[in-house]
C-alpha positions in Angstrom: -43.6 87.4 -39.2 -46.9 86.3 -38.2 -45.0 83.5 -36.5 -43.0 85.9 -34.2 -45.8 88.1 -33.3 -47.7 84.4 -31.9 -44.7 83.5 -30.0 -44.0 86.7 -28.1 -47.8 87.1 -27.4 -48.7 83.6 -26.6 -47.5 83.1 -22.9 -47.5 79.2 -23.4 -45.3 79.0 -26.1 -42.7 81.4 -24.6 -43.0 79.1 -20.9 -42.5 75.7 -23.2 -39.6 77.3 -25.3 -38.3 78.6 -21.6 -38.7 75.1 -20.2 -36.6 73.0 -22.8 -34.2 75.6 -23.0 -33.5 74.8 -19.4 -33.7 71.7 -19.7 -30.2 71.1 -21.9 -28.5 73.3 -19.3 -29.8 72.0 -16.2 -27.9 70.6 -14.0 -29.0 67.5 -14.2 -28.2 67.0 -17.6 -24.8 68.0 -16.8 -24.3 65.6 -13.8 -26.0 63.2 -16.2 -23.4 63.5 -19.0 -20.1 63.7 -16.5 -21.7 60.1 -15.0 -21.8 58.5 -18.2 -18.2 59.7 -19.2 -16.8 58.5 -16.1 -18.4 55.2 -16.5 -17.5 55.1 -20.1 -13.8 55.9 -18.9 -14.2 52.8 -16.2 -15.4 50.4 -19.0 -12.0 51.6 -20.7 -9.3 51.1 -17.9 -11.2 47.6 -16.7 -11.0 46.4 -19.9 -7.3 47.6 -20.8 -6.6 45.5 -17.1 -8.0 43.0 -18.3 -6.5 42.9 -21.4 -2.9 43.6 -20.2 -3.8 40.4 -17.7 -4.3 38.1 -20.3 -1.4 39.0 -22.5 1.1 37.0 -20.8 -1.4 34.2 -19.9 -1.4 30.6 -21.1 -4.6 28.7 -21.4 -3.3 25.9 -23.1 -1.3 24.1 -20.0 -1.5 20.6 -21.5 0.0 21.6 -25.0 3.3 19.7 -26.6 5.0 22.6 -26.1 5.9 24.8 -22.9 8.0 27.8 -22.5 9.6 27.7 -19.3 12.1 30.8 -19.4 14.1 33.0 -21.7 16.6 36.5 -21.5 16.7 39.9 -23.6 20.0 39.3 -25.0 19.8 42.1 -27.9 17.4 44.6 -29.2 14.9 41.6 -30.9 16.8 38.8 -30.3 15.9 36.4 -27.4 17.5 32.9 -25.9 14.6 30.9 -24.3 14.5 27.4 -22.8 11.4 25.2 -24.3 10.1 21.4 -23.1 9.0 19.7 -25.9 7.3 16.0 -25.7 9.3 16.0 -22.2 13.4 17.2 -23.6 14.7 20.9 -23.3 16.5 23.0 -25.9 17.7 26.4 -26.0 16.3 27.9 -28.6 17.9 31.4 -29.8 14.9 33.3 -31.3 15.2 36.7 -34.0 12.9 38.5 -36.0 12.6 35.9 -39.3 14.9 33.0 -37.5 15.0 30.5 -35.0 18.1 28.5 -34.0 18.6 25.3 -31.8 21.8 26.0 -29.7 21.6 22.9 -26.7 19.7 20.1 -26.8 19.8 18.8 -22.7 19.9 15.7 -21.9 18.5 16.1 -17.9 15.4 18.4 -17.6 16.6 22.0 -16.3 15.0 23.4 -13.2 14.1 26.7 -13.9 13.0 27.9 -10.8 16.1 28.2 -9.6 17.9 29.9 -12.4 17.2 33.7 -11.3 17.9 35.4 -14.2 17.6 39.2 -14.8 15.0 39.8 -17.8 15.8 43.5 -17.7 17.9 43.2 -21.3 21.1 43.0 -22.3 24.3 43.8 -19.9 25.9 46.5 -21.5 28.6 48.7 -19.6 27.6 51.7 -17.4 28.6 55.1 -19.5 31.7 56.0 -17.0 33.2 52.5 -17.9 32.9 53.4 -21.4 34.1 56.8 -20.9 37.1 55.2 -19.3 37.7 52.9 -22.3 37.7 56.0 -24.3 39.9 57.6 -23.2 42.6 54.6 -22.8 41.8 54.1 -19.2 42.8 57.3 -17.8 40.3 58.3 -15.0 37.9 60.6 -15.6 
């Protein structure tokens, strides 16, 4: 109680208390703490960028083997065309298998195979309507 009594009648212990209490509410502390998160936040989305960059990259150009293109062609499963020691196979690829389906005997030019990598080519949903219903329009 003694304590209390010093505190309220000791002006420089009020004007300190006063002080640091203003001091975490400032405004400066605020702007402070907002800078940091935003450059907290910056550090996140450069590094996600960077990240998302480098997933498809290949740093390894003078490896045996090279990918040079592949299709969606179900859910997991993938066809893709690898160079290996200078030949090309199709390769079908599957969760847990891998498959040799063409060995070529001339190298393929894959630049000018455009090929749609958007997935497999399934039929719009009025086509399958149609089929439905025994090809009566609908």
């Amino acid at each position: 109680m003694a304590q209390i009594a010093n505190i309220a009648t000791d002006p420089g212990t009020v004007s300190a208390a006063a002080t640091g209490a203003a001091g975490l509410s400032g405004g400066g502390s605020v702007l402070e703490m907002i800078g940091s998160l935003m450059l907290v936040l910056v550090v996140i989305f450069a590094l996600a960028f960077v990240a998302r960059r480098l997933q498809g990259a290949h740093f390894s150009r003078t490896s045996a083997l090279r990918l040079h293109s592949g299709i969606q062609v179900g859910a997991k499963e993938r066809v893709v065309i690898v160079d290996a020691g200078g030949q090309q196979f199709l390769v079908g690829v599957a969760p847990g298998s891998v498959r040799l389906l063409h060995k070529f005997d001339a190298p393929v030019d894959t630049a000018a195979v455009d090929v749609d990598e958007s997935g497999p080519v399934e039929p719009g949903f009025a086509e399958r309507l149609r089929e439905a219903l025994g090809g009566q329009r609908a």
